[in-house]
C-alpha positions, 0 to 999 in steps of 0.5 A: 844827808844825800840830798841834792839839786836836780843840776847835781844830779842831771849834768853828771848824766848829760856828760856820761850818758844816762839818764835820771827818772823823775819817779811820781810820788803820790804816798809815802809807799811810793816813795820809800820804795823808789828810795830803796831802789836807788840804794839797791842798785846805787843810782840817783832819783829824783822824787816828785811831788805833783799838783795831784799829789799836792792835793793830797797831802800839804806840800810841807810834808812832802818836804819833809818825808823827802828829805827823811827819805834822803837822809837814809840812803847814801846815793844822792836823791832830789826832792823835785816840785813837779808842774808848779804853775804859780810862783807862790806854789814854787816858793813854798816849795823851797821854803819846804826844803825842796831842792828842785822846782819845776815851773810850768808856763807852757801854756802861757805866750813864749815871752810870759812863760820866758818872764815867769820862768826867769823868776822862778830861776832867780827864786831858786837859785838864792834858795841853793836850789835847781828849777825846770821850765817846758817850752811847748806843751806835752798833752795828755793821753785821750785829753789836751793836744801836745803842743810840739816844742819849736827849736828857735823858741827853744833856744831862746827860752834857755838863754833867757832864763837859764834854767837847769833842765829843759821839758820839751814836747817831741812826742810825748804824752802824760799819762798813757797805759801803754806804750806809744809810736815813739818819740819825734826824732827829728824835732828833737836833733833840732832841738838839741842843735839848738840849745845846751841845757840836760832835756827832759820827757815828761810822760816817760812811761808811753815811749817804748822802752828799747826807745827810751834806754837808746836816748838816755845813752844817746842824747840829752835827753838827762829826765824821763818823768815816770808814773803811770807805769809805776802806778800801774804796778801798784794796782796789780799789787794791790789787787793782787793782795786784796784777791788773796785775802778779801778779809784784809782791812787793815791800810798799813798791811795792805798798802805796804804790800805793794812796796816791794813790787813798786821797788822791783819796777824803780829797780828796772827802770833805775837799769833801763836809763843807765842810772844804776852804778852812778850814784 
């Protein structure tokens, strides 16, 4: 079994320079490929099961094709709740067999996020397990306006609850189909001055890529959650396969002939932060 809590996998990165991707699950092609890709090149991953995801299918069996997963591979691999907006959510999470939660009270008052945070840390630490908290808000793209991270409240936010990774907004933004202007760096300098917990960058696909490679060397920045660009090469590989064959029908067939393209693009970007050789 390689399973492992994101504080396992996230500090070797902030010691040696690189970084971990949070890889968005949404099935379980998704997800064995992302697992066969860690293995491929020997890197850590950290498997993610969002509110959408979640919606989708029970949180339970996320669990447990996470842990399936884990225990085929030999490089460490963290099954990570992703935007947990309740505790209830987070518990059944831990309960599940997940070794990583993130709480997100991002759009609560500082001092209610800090409360609501901390206990989902205390939840998580009796289960042996890891949590992340975001303190600003990361927007998302042609929907709801980033909210940037204030350094202070930042600092603050870590000591108190004392989280294993920090979402911060610099910039960043859920859900863009291309690349975007970059990150804030100077609001990040200041962040970093200000606290000592691994940084993480949610909607990683829309900061360019030389970008992106330059601060998992470079900074703390430990995580950068990547979707859309993963799901953007399922829906190239699908078409693709359905274009040469319009008679297909059966699912089986025709969802796992995406996999190896899913594969190839977690390989790349499992190289792009560095992961790859650390697992």
């Amino acid at each position: 079994m390689t399973l492992a809590t994101l504080s396992q996998v996230l500090q070797p990165a902030l010691r040696d320079g690189y970084a971990v991707p949070g890889l968005v699950c949404l099935g379980w092609e998704d997800a064995r490929a992302f697992t066969l890709a860690a293995q491929a090149v020997q890197a850590p991953v950290i498997l993610q099961a969002g509110p959408g995801a979640r919606a989708h299918m029970p949180v339970a069996v996320w669990g447990a094709m996470f842990r399936h997963l884990a225990a085929s591979v030999d490089v460490p691999v963290v099954a990570h709740l992703d935007h947990g907006h309740r505790m209830e959510e987070c518990r059944a999470a831990l309960d599940a067999g997940f070794t990583s939660v993130m709480f997100d009270g991002s759009a609560l008052p500082l001092q209610a996020n800090i409360d609501a945070t901390a206990a989902v840390v205390a939840l998580a630490r009796a289960a042996g397990a890891s949590c992340e908290g975001e303190i600003g808000f990361v927007g998302y793209a042609g929907g709801a306006a980033s909210a940037g991270t204030d350094p202070a409240e930042a600092a603050r936010f870590a000591t108190d609850t004392a989280v294993d990774a920090l979402a911060i907004s610099v910039g960043n933004l859920h859900l863009q189909t291309d690349e975007g202007a970059g990150l804030d760096l100077d609001r990040l300098r200041a962040i970093e001055a200000a606290t000592a917990v691994p940084l993480v960058i949610h909607g990683g696909s829309g900061v360019p890529l030389a970008q992106r490679a330059s601060l998992a060397a470079n900074s703390r920045i430990c995580k950068f959650n990547i979707g859309t660009e993963l799901r953007q090469s399922f829906g190239a590989a699908l078409r693709e396969t359905l274009a040469n064959d319009p008679r297909l029908f059966d699912r089986i067939a025709i969802l796992g002939s995406t996999e190896s393209a899913l594969q190839d693009r977690a390989e790349w970007v499992l190289r792009n932060l560095g992961a790859a050789g650390r697992g």
